[in-house]
Backbone as CSV, one residue per row, in Angstrom:
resi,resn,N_x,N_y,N_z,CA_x,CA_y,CA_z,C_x,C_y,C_z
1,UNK,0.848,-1.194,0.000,0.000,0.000,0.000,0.884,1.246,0.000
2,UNK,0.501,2.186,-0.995,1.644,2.997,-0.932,1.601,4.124,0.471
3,UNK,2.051,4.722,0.670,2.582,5.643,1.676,2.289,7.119,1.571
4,UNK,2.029,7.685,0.029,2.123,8.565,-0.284,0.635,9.376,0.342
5,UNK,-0.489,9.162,0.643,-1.357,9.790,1.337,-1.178,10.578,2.555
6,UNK,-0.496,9.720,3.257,-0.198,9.922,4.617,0.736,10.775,5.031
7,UNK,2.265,10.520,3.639,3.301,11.418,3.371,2.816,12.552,3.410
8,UNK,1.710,12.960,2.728,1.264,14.208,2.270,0.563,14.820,2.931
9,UNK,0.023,13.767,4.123,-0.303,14.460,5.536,1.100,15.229,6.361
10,UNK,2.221,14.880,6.612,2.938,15.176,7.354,3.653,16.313,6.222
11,UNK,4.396,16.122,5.173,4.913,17.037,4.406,3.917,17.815,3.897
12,UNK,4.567,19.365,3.960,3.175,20.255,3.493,3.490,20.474,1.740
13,UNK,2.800,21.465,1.250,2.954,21.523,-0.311,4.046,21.510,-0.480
14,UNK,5.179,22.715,0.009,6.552,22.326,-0.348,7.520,21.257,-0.186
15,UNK,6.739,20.517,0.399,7.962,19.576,0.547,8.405,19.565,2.462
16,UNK,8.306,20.234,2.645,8.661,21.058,4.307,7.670,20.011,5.260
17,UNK,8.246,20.269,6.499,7.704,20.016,7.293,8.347,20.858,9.019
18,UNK,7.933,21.131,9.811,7.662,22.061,11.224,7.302,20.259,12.127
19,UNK,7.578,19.746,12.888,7.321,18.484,13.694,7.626,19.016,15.173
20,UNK,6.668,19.239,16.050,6.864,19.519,17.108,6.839,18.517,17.950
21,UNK,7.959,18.340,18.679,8.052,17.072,19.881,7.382,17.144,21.196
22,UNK,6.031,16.252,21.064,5.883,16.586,22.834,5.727,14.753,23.158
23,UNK,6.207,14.201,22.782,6.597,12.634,23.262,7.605,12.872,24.684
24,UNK,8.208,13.672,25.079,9.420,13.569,26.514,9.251,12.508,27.219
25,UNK,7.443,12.731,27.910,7.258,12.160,29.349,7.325,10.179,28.907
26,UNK,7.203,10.250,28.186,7.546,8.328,27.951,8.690,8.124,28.145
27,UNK,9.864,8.992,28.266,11.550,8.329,28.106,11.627,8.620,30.362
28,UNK,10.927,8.917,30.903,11.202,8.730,32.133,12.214,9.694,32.615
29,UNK,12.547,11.130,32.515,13.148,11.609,32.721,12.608,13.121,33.432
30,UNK,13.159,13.353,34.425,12.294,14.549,35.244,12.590,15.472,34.514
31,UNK,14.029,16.144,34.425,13.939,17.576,33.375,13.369,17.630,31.791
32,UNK,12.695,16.406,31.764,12.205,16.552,29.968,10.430,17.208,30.671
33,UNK,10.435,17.212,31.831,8.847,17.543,32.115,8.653,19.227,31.999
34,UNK,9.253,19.809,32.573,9.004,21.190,32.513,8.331,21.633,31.014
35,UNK,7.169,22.175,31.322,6.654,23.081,30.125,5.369,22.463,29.095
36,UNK,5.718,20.275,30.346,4.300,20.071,29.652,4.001,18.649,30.897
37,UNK,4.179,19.725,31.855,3.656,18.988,33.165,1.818,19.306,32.934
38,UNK,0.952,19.907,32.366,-0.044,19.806,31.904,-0.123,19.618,30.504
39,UNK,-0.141,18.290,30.011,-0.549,18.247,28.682,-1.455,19.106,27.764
40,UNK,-2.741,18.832,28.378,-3.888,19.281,27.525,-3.002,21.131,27.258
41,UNK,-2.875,21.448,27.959,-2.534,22.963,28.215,-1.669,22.841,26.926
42,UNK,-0.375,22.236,26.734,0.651,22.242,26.139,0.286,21.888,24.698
43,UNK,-0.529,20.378,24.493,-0.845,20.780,23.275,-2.035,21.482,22.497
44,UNK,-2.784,21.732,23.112,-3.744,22.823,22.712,-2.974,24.376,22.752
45,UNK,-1.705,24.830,22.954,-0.994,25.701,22.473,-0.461,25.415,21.464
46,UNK,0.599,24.111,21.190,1.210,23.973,19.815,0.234,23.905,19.002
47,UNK,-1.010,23.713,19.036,-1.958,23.115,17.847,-2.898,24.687,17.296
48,UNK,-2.622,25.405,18.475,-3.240,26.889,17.715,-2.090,27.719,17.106
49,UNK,-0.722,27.323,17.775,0.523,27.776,16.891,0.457,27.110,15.109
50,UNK,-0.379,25.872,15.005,-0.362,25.146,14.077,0.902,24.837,12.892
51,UNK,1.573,24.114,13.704,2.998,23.558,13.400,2.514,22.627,11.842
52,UNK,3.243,21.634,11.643,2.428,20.553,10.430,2.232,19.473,10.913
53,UNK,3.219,19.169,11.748,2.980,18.484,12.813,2.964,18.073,14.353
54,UNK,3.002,16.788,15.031,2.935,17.144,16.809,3.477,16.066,16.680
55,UNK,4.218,15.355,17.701,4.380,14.181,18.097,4.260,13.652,19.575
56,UNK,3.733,12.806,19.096,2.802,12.322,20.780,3.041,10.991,20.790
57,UNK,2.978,10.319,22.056,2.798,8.975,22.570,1.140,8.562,22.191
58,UNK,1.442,7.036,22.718,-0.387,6.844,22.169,-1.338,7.246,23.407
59,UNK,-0.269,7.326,24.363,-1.188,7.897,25.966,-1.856,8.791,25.881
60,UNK,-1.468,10.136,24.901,-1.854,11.649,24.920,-1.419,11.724,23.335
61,UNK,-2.125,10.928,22.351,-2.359,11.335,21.012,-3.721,11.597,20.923
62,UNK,-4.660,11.221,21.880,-5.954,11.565,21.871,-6.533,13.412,21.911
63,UNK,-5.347,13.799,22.581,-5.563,15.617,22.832,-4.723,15.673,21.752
64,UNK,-4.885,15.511,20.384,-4.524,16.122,19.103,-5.769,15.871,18.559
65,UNK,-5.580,14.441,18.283,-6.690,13.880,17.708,-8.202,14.009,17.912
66,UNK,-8.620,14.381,19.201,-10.177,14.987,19.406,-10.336,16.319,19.332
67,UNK,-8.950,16.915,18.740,-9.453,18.141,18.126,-10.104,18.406,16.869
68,UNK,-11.307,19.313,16.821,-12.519,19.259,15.375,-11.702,20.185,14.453
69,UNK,-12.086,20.182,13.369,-12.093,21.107,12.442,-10.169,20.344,11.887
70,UNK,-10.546,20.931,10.658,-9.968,20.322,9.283,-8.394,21.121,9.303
71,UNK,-7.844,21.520,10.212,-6.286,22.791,9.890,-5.554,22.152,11.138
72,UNK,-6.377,20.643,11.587,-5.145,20.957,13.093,-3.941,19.776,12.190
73,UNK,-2.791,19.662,13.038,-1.672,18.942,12.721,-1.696,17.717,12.294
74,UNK,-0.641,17.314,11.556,-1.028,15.681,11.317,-0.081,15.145,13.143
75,UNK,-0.638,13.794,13.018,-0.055,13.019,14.057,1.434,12.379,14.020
76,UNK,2.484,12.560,14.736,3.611,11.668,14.484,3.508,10.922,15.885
77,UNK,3.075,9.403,15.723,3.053,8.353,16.735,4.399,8.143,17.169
78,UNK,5.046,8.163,18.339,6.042,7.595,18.843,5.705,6.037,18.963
79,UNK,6.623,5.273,18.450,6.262,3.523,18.567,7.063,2.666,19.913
80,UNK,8.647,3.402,20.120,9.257,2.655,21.085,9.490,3.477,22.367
81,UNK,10.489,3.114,23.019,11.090,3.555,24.226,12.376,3.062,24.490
82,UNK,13.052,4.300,24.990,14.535,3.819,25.338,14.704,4.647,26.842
83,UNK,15.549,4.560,27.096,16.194,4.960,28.321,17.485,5.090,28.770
84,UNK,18.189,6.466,27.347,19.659,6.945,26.842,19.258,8.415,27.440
85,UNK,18.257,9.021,28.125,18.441,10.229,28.071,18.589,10.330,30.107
86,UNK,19.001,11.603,30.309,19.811,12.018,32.055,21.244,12.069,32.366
87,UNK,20.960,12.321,33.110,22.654,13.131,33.704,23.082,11.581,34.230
88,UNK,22.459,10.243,34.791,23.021,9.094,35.099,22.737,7.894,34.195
89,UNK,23.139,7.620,33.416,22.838,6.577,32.871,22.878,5.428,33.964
90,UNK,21.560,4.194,32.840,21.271,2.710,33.894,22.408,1.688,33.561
91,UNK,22.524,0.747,34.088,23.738,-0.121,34.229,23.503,-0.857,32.818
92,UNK,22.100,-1.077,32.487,21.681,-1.656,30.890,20.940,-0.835,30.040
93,UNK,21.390,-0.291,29.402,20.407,0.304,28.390,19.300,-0.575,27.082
94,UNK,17.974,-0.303,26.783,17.221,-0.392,26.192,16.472,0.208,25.392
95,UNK,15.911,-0.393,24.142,14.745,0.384,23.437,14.125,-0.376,22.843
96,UNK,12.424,-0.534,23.162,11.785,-1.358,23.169,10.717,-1.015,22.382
97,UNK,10.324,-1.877,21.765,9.128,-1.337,20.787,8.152,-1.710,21.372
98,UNK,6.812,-0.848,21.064,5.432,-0.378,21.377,4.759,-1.944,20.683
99,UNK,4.248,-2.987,21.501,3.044,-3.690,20.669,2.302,-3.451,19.994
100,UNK,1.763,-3.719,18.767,0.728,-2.701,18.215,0.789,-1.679,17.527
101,UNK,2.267,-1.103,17.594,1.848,0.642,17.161,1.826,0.911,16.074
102,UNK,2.105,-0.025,14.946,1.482,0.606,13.369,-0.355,0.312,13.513
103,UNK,-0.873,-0.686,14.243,-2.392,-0.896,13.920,-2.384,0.577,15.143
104,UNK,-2.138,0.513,16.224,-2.208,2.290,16.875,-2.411,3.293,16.132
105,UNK,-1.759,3.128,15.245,-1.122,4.701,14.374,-2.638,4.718,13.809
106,UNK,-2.498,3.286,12.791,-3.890,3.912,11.777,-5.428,3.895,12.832
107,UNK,-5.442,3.181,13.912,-6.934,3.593,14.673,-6.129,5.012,15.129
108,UNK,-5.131,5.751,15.407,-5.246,7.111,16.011,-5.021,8.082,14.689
109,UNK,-5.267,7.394,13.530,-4.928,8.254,12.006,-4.182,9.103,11.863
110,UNK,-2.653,8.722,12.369,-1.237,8.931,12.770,-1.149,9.208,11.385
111,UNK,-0.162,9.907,10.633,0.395,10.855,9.429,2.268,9.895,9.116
112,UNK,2.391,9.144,10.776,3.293,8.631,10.410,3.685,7.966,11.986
113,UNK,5.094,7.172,11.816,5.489,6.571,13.230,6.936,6.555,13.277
114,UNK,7.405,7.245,14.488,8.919,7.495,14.221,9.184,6.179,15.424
115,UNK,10.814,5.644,14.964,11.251,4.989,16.254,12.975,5.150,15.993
116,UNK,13.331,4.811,17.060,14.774,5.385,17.613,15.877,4.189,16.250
117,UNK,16.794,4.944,15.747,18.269,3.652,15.680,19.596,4.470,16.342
118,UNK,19.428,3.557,17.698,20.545,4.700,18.732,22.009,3.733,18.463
119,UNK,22.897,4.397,18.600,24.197,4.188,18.726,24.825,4.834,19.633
120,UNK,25.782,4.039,20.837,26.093,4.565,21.593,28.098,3.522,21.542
121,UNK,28.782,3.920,21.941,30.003,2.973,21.699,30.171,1.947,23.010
122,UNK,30.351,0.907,22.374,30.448,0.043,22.993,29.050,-0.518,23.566
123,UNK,27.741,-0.170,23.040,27.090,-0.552,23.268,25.706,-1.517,22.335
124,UNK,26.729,-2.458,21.972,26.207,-3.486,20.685,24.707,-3.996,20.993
125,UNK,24.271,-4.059,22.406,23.150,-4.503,22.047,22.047,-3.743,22.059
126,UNK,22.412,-2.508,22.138,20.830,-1.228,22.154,21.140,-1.386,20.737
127,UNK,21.975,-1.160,19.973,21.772,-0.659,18.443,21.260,-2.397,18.037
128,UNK,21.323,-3.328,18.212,20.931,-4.180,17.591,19.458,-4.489,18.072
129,UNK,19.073,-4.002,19.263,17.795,-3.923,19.457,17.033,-3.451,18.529
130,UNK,17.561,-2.041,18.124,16.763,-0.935,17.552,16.284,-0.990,15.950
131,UNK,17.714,-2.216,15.707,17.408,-2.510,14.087,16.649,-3.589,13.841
132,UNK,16.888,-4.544,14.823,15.558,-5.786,15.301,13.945,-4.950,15.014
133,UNK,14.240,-4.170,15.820,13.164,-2.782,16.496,12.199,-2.723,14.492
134,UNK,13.506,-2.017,14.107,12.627,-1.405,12.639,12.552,-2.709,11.689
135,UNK,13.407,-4.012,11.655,12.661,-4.541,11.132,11.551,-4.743,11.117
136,UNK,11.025,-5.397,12.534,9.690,-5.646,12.566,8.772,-4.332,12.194
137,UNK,8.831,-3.203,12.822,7.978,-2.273,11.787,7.706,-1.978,10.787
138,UNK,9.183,-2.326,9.507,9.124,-1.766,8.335,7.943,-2.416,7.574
139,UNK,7.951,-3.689,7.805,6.765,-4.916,6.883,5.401,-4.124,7.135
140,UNK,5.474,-3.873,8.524,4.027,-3.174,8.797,3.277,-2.134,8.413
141,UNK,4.569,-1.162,8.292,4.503,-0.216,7.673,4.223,-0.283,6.371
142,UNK,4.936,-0.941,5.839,5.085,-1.090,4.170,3.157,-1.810,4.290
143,UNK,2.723,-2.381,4.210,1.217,-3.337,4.586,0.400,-2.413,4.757
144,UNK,0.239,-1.632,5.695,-0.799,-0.545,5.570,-0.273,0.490,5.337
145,UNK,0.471,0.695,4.583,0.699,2.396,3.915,1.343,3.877,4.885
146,UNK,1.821,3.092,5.961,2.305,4.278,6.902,4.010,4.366,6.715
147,UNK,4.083,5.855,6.775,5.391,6.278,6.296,6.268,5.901,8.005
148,UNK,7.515,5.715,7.661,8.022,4.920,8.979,9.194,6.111,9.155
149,UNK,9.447,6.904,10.132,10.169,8.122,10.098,11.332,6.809,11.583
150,UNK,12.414,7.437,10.933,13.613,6.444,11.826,14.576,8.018,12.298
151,UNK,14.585,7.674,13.637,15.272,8.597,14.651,16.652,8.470,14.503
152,UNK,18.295,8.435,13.965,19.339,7.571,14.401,19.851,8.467,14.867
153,UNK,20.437,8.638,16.246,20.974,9.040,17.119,22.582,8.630,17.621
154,UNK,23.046,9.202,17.394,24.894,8.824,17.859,25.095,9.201,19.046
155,UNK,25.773,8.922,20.264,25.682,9.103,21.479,26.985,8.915,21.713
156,UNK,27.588,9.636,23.066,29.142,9.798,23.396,29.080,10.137,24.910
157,UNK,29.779,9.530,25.555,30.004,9.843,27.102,30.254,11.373,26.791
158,UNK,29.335,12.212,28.002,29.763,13.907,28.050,30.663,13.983,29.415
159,UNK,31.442,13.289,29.536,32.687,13.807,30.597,31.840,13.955,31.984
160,UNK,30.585,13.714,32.198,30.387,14.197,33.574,29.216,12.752,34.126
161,UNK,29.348,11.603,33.497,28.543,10.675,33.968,27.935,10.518,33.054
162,UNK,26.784,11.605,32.023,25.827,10.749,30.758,26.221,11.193,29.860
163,UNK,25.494,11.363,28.763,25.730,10.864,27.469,25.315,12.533,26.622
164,UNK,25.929,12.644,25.633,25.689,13.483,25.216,25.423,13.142,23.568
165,UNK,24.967,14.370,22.692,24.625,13.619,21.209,26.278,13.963,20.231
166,UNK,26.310,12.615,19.683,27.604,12.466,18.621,27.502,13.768,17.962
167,UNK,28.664,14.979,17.428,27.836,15.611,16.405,28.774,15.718,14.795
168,UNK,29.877,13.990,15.217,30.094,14.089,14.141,29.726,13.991,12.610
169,UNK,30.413,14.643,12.256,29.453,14.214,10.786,29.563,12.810,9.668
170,UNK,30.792,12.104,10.302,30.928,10.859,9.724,29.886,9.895,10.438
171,UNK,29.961,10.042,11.902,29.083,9.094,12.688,27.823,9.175,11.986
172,UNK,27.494,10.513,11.894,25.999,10.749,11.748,25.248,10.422,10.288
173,UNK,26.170,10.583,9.589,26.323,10.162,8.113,26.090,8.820,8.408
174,UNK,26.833,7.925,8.813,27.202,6.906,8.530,25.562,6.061,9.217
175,UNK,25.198,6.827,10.296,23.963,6.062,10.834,22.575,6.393,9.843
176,UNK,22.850,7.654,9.653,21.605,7.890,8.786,21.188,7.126,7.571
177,UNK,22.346,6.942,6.935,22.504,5.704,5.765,22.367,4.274,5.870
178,UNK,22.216,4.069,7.152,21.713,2.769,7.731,20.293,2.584,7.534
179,UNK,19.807,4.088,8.295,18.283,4.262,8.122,17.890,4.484,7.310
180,UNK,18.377,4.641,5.859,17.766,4.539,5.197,17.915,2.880,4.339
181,UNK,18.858,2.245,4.154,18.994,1.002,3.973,17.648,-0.072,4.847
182,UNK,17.984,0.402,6.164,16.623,-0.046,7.022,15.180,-0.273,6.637
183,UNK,15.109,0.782,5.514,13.552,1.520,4.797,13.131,2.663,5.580
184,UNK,13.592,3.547,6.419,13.073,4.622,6.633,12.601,5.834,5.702
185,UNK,11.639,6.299,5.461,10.989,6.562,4.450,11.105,8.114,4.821
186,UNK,11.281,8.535,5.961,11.434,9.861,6.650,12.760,9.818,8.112
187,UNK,13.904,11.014,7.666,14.922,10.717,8.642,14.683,11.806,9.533
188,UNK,14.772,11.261,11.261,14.935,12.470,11.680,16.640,12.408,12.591
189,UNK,17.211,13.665,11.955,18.327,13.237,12.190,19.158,14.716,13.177
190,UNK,20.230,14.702,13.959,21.104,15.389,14.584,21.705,16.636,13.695
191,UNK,21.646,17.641,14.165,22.828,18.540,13.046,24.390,17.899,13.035
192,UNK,25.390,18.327,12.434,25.986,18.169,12.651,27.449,19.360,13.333
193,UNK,28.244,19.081,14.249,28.777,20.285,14.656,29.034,21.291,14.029
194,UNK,29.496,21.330,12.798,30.307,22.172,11.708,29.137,21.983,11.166
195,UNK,28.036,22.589,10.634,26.709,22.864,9.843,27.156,23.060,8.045
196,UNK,28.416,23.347,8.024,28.470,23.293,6.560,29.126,21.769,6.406
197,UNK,28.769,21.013,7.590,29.353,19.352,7.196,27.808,18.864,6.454
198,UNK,27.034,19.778,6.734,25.393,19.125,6.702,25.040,18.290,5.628
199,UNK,25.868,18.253,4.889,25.267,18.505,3.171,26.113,17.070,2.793
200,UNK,26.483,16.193,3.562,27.105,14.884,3.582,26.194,13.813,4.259
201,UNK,25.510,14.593,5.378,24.294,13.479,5.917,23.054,13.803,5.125
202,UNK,22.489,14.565,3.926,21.606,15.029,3.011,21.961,14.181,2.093
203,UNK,22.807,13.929,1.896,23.841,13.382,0.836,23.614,11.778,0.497
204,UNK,23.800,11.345,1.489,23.570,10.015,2.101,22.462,9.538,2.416
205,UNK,21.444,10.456,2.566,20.096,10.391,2.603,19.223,9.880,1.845
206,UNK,19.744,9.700,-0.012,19.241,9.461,-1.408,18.364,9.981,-1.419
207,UNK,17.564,11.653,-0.673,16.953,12.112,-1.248,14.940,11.991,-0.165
208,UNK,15.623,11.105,0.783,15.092,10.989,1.792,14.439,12.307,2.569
209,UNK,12.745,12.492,2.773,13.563,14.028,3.438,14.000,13.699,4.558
210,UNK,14.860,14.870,5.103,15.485,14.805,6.020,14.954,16.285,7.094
211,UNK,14.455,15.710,8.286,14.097,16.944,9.248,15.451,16.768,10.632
212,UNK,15.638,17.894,10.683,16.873,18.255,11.860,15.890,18.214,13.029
213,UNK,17.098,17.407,14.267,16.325,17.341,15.522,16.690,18.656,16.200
214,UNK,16.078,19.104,17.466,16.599,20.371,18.276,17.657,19.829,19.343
215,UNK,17.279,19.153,20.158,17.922,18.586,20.913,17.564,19.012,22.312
216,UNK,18.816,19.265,22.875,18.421,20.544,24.379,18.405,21.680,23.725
217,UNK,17.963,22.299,25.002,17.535,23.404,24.669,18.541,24.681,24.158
218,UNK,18.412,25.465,23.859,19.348,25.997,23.264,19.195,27.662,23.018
219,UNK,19.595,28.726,22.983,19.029,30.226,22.911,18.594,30.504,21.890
220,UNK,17.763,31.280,22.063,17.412,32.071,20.397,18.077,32.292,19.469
221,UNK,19.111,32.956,19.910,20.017,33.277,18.532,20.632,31.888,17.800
222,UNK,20.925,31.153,18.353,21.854,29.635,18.188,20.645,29.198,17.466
223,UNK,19.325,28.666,18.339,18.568,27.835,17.633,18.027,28.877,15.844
224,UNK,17.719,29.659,16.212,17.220,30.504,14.748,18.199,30.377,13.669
225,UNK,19.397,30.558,14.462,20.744,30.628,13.130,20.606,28.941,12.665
226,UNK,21.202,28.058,13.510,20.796,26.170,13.077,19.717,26.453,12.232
227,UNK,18.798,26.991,12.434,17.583,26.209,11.615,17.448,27.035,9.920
228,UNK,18.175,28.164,9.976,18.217,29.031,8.905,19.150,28.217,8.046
229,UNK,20.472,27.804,8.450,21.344,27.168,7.920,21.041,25.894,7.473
230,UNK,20.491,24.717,8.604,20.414,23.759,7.413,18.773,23.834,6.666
231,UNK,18.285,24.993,6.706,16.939,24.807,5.473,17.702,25.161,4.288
232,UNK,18.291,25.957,4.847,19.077,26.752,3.113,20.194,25.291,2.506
233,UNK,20.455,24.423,3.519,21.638,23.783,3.156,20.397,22.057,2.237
234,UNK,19.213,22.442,2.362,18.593,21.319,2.096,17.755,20.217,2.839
235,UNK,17.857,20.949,4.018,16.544,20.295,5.003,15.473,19.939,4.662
236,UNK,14.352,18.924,4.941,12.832,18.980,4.205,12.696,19.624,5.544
237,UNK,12.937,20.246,6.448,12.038,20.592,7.954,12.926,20.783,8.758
238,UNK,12.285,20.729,10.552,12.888,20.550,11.482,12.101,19.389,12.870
239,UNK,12.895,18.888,13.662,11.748,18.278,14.445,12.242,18.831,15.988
240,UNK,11.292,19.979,16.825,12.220,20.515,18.110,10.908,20.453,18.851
241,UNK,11.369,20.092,19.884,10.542,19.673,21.163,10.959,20.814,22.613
242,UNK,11.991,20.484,23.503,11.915,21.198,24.286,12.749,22.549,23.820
243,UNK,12.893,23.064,22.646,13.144,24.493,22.159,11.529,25.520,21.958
244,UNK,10.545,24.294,22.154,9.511,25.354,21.919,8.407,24.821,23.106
245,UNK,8.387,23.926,24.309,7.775,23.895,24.885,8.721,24.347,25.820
246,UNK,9.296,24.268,26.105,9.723,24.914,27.297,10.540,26.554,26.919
247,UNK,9.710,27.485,25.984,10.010,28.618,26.037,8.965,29.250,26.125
248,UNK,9.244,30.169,26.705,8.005,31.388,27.518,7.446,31.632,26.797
249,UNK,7.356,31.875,24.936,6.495,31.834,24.492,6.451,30.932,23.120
250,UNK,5.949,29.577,23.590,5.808,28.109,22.417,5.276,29.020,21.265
251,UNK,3.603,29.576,21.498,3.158,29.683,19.887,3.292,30.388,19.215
252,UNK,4.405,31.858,19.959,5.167,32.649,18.713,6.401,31.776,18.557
253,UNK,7.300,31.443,19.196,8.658,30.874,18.650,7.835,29.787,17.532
254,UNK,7.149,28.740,17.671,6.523,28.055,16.771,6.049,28.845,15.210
255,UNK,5.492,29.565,15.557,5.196,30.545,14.175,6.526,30.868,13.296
256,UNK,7.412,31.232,14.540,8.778,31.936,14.060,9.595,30.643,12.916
257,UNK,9.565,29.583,14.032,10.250,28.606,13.114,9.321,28.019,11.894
258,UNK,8.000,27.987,12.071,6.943,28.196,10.391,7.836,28.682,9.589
259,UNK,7.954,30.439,9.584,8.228,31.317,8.865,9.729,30.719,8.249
260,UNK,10.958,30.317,9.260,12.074,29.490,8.323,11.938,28.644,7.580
261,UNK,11.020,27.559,7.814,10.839,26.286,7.715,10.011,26.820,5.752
262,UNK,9.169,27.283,6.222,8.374,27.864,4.936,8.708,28.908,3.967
263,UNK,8.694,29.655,4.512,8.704,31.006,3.899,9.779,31.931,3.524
264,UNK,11.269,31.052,4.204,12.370,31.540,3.800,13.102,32.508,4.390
265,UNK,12.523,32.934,6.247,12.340,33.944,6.508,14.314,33.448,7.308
266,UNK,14.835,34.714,7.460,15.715,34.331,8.315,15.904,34.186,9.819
267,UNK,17.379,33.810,10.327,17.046,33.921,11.859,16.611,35.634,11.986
268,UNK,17.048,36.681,12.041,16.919,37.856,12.635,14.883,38.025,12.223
269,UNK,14.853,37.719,11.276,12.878,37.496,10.502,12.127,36.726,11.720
270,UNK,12.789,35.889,12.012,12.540,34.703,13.355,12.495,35.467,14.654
271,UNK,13.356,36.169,14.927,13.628,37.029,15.897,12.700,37.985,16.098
272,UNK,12.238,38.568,15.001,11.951,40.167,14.887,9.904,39.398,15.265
273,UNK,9.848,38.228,14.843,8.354,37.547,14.520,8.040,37.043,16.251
274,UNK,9.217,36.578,17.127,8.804,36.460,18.427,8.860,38.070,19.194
275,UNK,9.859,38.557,18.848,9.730,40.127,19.580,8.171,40.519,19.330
276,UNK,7.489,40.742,18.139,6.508,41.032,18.334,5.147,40.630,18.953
277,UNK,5.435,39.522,18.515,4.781,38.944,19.737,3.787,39.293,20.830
């Protein structure tokens, strides 16, 4: 069944896509809570910011989805769970896939279903989980027509106990091209440190779109400039979660990053669109 309906739910006319992350509270981590310790609150703001998309667990895909009228977001289903994110990592790491979650997706008329391919060194059996992980989804996917968006994540001890994100550009290259070998049909992938490396994990992509993750959080000026740079460098999008829920104001910064994502606007355009605010 082809894919392309659903594609065309999540990608807007241009090609683009805006993916706002509010999946946090499933990875078990206290500082991912701030800013959507009330759900309903949180996404009934991103959804009047009207991003293209939201991403939710199947716990709280229902406060997207019982919203009426024909302009709200498409759905991005989170399918697994891991437990790579905090200042302490566990003695075993995991990532486990969701029972069910492609027949989930289409009863919650999900636009699509992302799941993790983490790499961490020396840690052979999370990444072999994760590709175990997308086999079994891809068939499913491919069967009922849902586009399968693959997370690959590079990971590196940060000198102080956890883990921080790889931001090389060979690593990141090198995983993304996995995911797409995998069948990931949509990448969501890391910048890379040096932003004019960008155009090597695009590269490798065959054309895949490719949406940049946010990560932590990060300032205005930093995040506006990243996101100006790799649209111009060939981004289909972006996918940022706690850069716009946990800022004082989600549904102008959300608009703001619209305006890059779409319209071509720059960071200082980005800037000048939350000032007014």
């Amino acid at each position: 069944m082809s894919i392309a309906p659903r594609l065309g739910r999540l990608l807007a006319a241009d090609g683009r896509c805006f993916d706002v992350a509010i999946d946090h509270g499933v990875f078990n981590e206290p500082t991912f809570l701030p800013g959507i310790e009330d759900m309903p609150a949180a996404v009934a703001t991103i959804v009047a910011a009207q991003p293209d998309a939201v991403q939710l667990t199947p716990g709280q895909a229902s406060l997207l989805q019982d919203v009426r009228g024909p302009r709200k977001p498409a759905l991005v289903l989170r399918v697994d769970v891991a437990n790579v994110y905090g200042p302490n990592p566990p003695d075993e790491f995991f990532c486990a896939l969701l029972d069910g979650g492609v027949e989930t997706a289409l009863r919650l008329d999900a636009a699509c279903v992302v799941a993790f391919l983490l790499w961490i060194p020396g840690e052979t059996d999370l990444h072999r989980q994760c590709v175990e992980n997308l086999g079994r989804l891809k068939p499913e996917c491919d069967r009922w027509g849902m586009p399968l968006m693959v997370e690959p994540i590079a990971m590196k001890p940060d000198g102080k106990g956890g883990l921080a994100v790889e931001g090389d550009p060979e690593r990141i290259a090198t995983l993304v091209r996995q995911a797409v070998e995998l069948g990931a049909d949509v990448i969501k992938a890391d910048p890379t440190d040096d932003l004019a490396d960008y155009s090597r994990v695009l590269r490798v992509a065959g054309g895949k779109p490719v949406l940049v993750r946010g990560g932590g959080k990060a300032s205005e000026e930093e995040i506006f400039a990243r996101t100006e740079q790799v649209i111009r460098a060939g981004a289909a999008g972006i996918v940022y979660g706690r850069n716009v829920i946990q800022h004082e104001k989600p549904r102008a910064i959300t608009r703001a990053f619209m305006a890059i994502v779409h319209d071509g606007a720059t960071a200082a355009d980005a800037t000048k669109i939350l000032r007014d605010a």
